[in-house]
C-alpha positions as CSV (number, residue, x, y, z in Angstrom):
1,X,-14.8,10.9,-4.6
2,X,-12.5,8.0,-4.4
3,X,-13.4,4.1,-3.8
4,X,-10.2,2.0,-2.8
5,X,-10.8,-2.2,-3.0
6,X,-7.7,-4.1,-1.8
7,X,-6.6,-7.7,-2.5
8,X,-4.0,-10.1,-2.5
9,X,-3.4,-10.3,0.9
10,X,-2.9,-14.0,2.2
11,X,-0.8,-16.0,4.6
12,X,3.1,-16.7,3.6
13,X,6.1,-18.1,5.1
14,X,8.9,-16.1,5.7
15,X,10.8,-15.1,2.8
16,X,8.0,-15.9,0.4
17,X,6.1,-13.1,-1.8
18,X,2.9,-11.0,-1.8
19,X,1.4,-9.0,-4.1
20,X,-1.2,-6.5,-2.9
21,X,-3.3,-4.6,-5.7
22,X,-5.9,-1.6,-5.3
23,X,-8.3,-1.2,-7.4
24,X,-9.8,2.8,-7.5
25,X,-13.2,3.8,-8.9
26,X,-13.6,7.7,-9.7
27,X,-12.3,9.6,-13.2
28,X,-9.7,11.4,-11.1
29,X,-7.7,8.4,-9.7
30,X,-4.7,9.5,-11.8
31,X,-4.3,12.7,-10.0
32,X,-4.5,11.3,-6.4
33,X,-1.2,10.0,-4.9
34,X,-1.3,7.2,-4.2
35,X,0.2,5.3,-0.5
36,X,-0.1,2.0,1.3
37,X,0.1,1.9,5.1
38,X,0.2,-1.2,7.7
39,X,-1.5,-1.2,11.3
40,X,-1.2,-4.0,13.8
41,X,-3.7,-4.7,16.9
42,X,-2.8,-1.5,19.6
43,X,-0.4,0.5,17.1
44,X,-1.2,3.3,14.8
45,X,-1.3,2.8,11.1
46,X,2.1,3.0,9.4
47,X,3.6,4.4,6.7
48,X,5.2,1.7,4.0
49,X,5.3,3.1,0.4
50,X,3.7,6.0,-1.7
51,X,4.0,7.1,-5.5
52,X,3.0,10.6,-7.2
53,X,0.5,10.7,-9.3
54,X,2.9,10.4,-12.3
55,X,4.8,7.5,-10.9
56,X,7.6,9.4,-11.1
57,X,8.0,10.2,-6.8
58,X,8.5,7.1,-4.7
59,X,9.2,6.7,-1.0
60,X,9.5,3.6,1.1
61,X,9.6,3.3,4.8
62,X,13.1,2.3,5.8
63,X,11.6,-1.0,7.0
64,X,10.8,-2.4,3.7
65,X,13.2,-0.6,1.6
66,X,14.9,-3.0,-0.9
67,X,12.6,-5.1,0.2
68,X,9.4,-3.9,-1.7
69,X,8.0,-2.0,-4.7
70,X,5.1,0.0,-5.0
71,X,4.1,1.0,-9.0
72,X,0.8,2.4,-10.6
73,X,-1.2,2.0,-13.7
74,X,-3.8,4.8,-14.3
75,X,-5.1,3.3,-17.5
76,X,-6.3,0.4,-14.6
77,X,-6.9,2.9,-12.2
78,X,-5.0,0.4,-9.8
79,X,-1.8,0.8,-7.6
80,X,0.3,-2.2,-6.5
81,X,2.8,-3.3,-4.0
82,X,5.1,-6.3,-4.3
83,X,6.6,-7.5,-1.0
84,X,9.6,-10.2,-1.1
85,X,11.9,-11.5,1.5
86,X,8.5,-10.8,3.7
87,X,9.7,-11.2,7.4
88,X,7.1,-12.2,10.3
89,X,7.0,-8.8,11.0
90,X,5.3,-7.7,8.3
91,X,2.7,-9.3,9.3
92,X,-0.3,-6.5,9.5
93,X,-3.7,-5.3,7.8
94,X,-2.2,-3.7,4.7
95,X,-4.5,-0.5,3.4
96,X,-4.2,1.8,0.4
97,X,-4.6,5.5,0.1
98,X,-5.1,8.5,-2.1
99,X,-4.1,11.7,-1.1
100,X,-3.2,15.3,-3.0
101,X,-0.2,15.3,-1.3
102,X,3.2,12.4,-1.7
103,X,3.7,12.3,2.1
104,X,3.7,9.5,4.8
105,X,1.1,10.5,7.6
106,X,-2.3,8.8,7.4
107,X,-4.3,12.0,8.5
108,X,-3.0,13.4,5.5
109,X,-4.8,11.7,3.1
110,X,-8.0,11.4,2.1
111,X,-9.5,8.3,0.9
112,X,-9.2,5.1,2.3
113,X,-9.5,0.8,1.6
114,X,-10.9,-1.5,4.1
115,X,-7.5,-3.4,3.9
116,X,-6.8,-6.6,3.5
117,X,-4.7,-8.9,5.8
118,X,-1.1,-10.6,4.7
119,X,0.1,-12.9,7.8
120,X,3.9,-14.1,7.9
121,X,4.8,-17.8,9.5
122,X,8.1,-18.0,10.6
């Protein structure tokens, strides 16, 4: 069993910075991949960024490629994803996930955050 606590959402302007952290409880968060998704009011969640387990496989969605960086450190049992040049439409609840599998669709993995909020202003 896997907890997931997210944080460091927050309201920014346009082109400013974020940094979102999850913090995992459970001896076997270092053989989960882990994944962060977004979901608006009315749409379904989306995929943004996973990492292996290893850190060594990373995918981004094409919309925040360049733009973002997700990283892990097992020894904190915490996963982290560093948004810059954040655009209005980013603006989303951000939630974190661990899954056996490096893939991008939510119903694939298995543990879940409550999410945390990060808001744009243009």
């Amino acid at each position: 069993q896997v907890q997931l606590v997210e944080s460091g959402g927050g309201l920014v302007q346009a082109g400013g910075s974020l940094r979102l952290s999850c913090a995992a409880s459970g001896r076997t968060f270092s053989t989960y991949a882990m994944a962060w998704f977004r979901q608006t009011p009315g749409t379904e969640r989306e995929f943004v960024a996973a990492i292996s387990w290893s850190g060594s496989s990373i995918y981004y969605a094409d919309s925040v490629k360049g733009r973002s960086t997700i990283s892990r450190d097992n020894a904190k049992n915490t996963v982290y994803l560093q948004m810059d040049s954040l655009k209005p439409e980013d603006t989303a609840v951000y939630y974190c996930a661990a899954g056996e599998r490096l893939l991008s669709l939510p119903r694939l993995y298995d543990y879940w955050g409550q999410g945390t909020q990060v808001t744009v202003s243009s």
